[in-house]
KEVOPA-196279 format. One record per residue (C-alpha): residue in three letters; x, z, y; residue number from 0. Coordinates in Angstrom, 3 decimals. Each point is the difference from the previous one (the first is absolute). Example, Ala and Ser with C-alpha at 12.3 -4.5 7.8 and 13.67 -1.06 7.14 Angstrom:
BEGIN
- ALA 12.300 7.800 -4.500 0
- SER 1.370 -0.660 3.440 1
//
This chain:
BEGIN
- UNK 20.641 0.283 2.749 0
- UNK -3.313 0.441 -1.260 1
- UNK -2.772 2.139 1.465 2
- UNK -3.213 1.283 -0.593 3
- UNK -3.053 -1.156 1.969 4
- UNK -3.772 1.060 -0.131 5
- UNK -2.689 -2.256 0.208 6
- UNK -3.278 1.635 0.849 7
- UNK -3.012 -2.152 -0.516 8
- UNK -2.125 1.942 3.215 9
- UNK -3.190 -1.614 0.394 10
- UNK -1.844 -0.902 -3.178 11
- UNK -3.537 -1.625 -0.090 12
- UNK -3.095 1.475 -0.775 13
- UNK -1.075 0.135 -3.766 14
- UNK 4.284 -1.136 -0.873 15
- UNK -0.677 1.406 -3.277 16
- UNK -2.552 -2.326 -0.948 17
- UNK 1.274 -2.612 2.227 18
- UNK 3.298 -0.361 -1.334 19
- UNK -0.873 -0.510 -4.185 20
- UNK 0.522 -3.969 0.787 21
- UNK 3.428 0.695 1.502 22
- UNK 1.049 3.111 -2.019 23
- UNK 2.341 -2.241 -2.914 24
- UNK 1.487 -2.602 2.580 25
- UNK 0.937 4.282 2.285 26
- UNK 1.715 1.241 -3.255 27
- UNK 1.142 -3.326 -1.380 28
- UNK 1.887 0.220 3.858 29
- UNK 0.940 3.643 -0.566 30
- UNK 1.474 -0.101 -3.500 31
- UNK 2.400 -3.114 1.051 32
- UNK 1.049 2.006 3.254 33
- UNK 0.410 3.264 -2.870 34
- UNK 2.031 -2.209 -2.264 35
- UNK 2.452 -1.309 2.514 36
- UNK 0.793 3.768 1.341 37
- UNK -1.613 -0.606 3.671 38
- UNK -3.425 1.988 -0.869 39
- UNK 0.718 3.421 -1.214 40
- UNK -3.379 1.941 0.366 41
- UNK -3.276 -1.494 0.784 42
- UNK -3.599 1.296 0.294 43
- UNK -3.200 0.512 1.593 44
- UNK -0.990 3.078 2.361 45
- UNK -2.998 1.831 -1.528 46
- UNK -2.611 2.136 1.072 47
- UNK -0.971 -1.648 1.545 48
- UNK 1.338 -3.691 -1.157 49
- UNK 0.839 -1.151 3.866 50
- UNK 3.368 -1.135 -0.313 51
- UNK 3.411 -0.439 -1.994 52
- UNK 3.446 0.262 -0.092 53
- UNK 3.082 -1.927 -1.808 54
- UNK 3.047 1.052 0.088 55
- UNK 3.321 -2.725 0.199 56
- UNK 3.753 0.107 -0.535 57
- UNK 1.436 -2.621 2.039 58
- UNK 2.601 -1.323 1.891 59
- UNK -2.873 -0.932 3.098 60
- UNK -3.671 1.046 0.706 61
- UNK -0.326 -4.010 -0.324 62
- UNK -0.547 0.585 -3.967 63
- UNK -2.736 2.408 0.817 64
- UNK -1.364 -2.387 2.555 65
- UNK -0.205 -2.840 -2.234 66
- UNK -1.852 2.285 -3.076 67
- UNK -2.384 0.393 2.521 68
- UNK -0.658 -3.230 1.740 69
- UNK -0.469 -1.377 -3.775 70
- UNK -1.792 2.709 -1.447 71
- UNK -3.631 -1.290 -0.514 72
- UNK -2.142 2.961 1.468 73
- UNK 2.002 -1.043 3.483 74
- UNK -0.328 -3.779 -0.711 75
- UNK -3.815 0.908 -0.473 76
- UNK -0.936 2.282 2.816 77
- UNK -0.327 3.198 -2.214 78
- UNK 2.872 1.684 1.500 79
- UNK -0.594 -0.343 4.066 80
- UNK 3.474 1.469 1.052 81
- UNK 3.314 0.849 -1.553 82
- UNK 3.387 0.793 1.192 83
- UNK 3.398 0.944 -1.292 84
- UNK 2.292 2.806 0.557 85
- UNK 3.420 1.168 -0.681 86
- UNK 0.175 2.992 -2.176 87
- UNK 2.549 2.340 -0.330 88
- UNK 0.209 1.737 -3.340 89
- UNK 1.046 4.014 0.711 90
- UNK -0.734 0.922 -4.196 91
- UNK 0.067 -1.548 -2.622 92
- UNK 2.323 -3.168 0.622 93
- UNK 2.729 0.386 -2.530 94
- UNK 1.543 -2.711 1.499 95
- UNK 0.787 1.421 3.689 96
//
């Protein structure tokens, strides 16, 4: 059975705006594949300010969310300093129960 599971990118580093442009194509590249094969369903960056993110998964394990993240360049590259994943449970808005 297949659940949801938040990934909160906590800790970015200084300046990840500017830091990431090298790293931004290989991130959504990452993202869009996840998007297309139904694990990520809503993904995005925490603004005002930009200090974080969050990416939302449909999965059967918090291991899919887990792996986005370990191969997700901004990790690989020090611009996100700590993550972790969480099991979410939808209240609204789940048409599927």
């Amino acid at each position: 059975m297949k659940h949801y599971y938040a990934l909160f990118y906590d800790e970015l580093v200084n300046d990840f705006v500017d830091q990431r442009i090298p790293f931004r194509e290989e991130h959504l590249r990452l993202a869009r594949e996840s998007h297309a094969r139904g694990e990520l369903q809503l993904a995005g960056a925490l603004a005002d300010p930009a200090d974080g993110a969050l990416l939302v998964f449909r999965a059967e394990s918090p291991a899919v969310a887990e792996a986005f993240a370990k191969h997700d360049p901004y990790v690989q590259n020090g611009l996100v300093r700590k993550w972790h994943v969480r099991k979410w449970t939808v209240v609204v808005g789940n048409s599927e129960g």
